[in-house]
C-alpha positions, 0 to 999 in steps of 0.5 A, a space after each residue: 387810623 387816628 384823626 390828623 393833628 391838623 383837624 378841629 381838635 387839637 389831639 388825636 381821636 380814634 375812629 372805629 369803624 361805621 358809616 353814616 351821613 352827618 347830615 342824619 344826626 341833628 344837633 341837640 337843643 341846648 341853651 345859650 345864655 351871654 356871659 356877664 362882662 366885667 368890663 367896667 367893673 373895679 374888680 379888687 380881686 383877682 382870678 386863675 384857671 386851674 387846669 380842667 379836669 376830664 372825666 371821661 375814659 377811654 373807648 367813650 363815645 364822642 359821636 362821629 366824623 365825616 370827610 370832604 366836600 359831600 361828607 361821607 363815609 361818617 365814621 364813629 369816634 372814641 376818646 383815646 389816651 392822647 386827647 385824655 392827656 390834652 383836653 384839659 389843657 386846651 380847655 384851661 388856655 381857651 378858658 384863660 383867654 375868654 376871661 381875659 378878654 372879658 374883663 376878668 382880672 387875672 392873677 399872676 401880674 404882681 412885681 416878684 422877681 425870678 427869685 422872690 415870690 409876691 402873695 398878692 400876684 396869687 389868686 383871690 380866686 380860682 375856677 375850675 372845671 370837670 370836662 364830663 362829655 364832648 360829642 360831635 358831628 362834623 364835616 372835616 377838611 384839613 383845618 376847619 370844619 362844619 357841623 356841630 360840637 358840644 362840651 359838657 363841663 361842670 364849673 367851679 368858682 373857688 373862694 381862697 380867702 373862704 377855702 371853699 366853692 363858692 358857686 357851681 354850675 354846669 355848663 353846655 356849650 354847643 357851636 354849630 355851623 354850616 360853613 366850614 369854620 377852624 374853631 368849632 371846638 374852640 366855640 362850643 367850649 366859649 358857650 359852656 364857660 359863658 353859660 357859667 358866667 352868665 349867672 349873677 352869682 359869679 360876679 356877685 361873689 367876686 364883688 363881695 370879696 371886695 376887701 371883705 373877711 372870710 365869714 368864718 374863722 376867717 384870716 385877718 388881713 396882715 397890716 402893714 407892719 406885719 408885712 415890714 422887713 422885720 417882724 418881732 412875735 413873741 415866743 410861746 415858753 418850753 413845757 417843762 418834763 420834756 418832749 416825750 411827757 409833753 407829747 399831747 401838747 406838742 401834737 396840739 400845736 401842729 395843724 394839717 394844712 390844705 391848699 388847692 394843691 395838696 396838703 402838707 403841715 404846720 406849727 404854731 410859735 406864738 398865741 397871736 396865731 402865727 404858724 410856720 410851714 414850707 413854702 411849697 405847701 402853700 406855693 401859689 396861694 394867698 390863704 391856707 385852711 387848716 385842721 386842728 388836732 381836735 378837728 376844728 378848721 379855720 382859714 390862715 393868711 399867707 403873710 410872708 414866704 421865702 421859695 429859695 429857703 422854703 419857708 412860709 409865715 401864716 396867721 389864722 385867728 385860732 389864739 387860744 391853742 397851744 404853740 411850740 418854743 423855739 431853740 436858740 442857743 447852741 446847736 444841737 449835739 449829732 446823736 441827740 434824740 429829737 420828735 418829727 410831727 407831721 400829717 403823713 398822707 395828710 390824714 394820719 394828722 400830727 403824728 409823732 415819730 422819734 429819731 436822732 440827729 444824723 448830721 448837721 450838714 451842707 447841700 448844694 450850699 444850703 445848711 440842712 438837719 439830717 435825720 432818721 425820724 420817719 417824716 413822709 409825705 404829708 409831714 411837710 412843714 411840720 416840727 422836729 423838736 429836741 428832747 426838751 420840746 424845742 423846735 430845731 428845723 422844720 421838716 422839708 422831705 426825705 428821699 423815698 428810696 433811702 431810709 433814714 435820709 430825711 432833710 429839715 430846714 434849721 429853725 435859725 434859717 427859717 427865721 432869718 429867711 422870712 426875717 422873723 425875731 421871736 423873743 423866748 
């Protein structure tokens, strides 16, 4: 027997079998602290929810559920794979909602189109959230219901510019009631996530965000110029010897790039700093840490992406490591050797494997590299290089089941996508 749709939860919940009186089990005592409104508050930042997680298994106790006007026949409840799937979405829109109506600047109002992707709709902050515990006893009629809910959930406020957490906090939340109410979930979560908001802590981060740097190794903020229609870098030379004897200073101009939603790889092409990934290693962010080869991290600004092409610039500080030429000129031969470098499950960190070029072909009427050299994932955004160390493409993916077949985005297209001119 599983808890009608139309009930206080949203999903289905388990019932095994017992029987008691709500009434008998009292609410727990727990705290309820306002949370701080940013009503007023000239916040230059802006925030995202990112989707709760729940760490909570299946056949957990989530206390117990009564039915009627008297409220008998109590029956325990269990967590079950259907509310493991939901809750942390019905958290994350609950959350969303409540910040919003508090004042909170969210993310995602810029002016990018269906097809093109503006940075500063990205948020300078994230929070988080881990839902740890959910019990209750209530009384159920269809809709609403009365009695007592409570949400544990571990809170998260995540800096983008720092790529770090930059306050943590549990909240409980509690709601009870006496009357017959069609939100009683909906109010214990509010009382968590205003317990999180009630700590100055919040607000003060976010204030100081206020077109602050990063503390350390931090992203310098791209000028105006630099986000104008064309940008001139100037290119780093080719290494003499080739890309076989040159491999340890190839591999030092690939970095492991972390973003809050995976990882993937990059490369520099200049000593200002400026390196080139996928756009969909970095989708959604406005900064990126990075993690050299000698395991030195830093933080890189996104300064310009193109999603139909997939192609993303960075800048970070780090100007003294090495950086990879580019090829101009003809195209390469079919049948040439080339390198793949990358960061395969993003912890074998600038691996380089060997291959050939496959073919130069057309998909879906976009120009890609073909190749057989190994990339997996991880190795997103890294280099494929010639035989001499030039960079050709920028590795995009391969098809899992099919060895050999794996796809890279041209260097030519790379740099006419994100409007780029880099002299040799």
């Amino acid at each position: 027997m599983t808890l009608p749709l139309h009930a206080t939860w949203p999903v289905a919940l388990a019932f095994v079998a017992g029987a008691a009186l709500a009434a008998d089990l009292p609410p727990p005592k727990v705290e309820t602290r306002p949370a701080i409104s940013a009503q007023g508050v000239d916040l230059k930042v802006t925030l995202s929810v990112d989707r709760i997680k729940v760490a909570m298994l299946q056949g957990d106790d989530m206390g117990g559920n009564a039915f009627g006007w008297f409220c008998g026949g109590r029956q325990p409840l269990v967590a079950n794979e259907n509310f493991l799937k939901a809750a942390g979405t019905y958290v994350t829109v609950t959350a969303t909602q409540e910040l919003k109506r508090l004042g909170y600047p969210l993310a995602g109002k810029g002016k990018a189109t269906a097809f093109d992707v503006d940075i500063n709709a990205a948020p300078d902050f994230r929070i988080g959230g881990i839902l740890t515990e959910l019990k209750q006893e209530i009384c159920t009629e269809p809709g609403k219901a009365e009695g007592w809910v409570l949400y544990k959930i571990d809170w998260a406020l995540f800096s983008e510019k720092q790529q770090k957490v930059v306050y943590q906090a549990t909240g409980e939340g509690l709601s009870v009631s006496k009357e017959k109410i069609p939100d009683l979930h909906k109010r214990a979560i509010l009382a968590s996530l205003g317990n999180f908001l009630s700590a100055p802590q919040v607000l003060e981060a976010l204030k100081a965000n206020d077109g602050e740097a990063p503390v350390a190794a931090a992203a310098v903020p791209a000028s105006a110029a630099q986000r104008a229609a064309t940008l001139a870098l100037k290119g780093a030379p080719v290494a003499s010897g080739g890309a076989p004897k040159n491999q340890a200073q190839l591999r030092n101009a690939v970095v492991t790039l972390e973003t809050a939603s995976g990882t993937g790889s990059g490369f520099f092409i200049d000593k200002d700093g400026h390196l080139l990934t996928n756009a969909h290693v970095v989708r959604g962010a406005k900064y990126a840490r990075i993690k050299l080869q000698n395991g030195d991290k830093a933080v890189a600004e996104i300064i310009k992406v193109n999603e139909q092409a997939d192609v993303a610039l960075l800048r970070t500080t780090l100007t003294d490591g090495d950086a990879l030429a580019l090829r101009s000129g003809p195209a390469l031969d079919v049948g040439a050797d080339v390198y793949a470098i990358g960061s395969p499950l993003g912890v074998l960190n600038n691996s380089m494997t060997r291959g050939v070029l496959s073919a130069d072909r057309v998909l879906q009427g976009k120009r890609v590299l073909q190749s057989d050299a190994a990339v997996t994932f991880g190795s997103s955004g890294g280099p494929l290089l010639d035989a001499d160390g030039r960079v050709i493409a920028i590795t995009q993916g391969g098809i899992p089941a099919a060895k050999g077949f794996n796809f890279f985005i041209p260097i030519d297209v790379a740099l006419k996508a994100l409007e780029l001119s880099v002299s040799p």
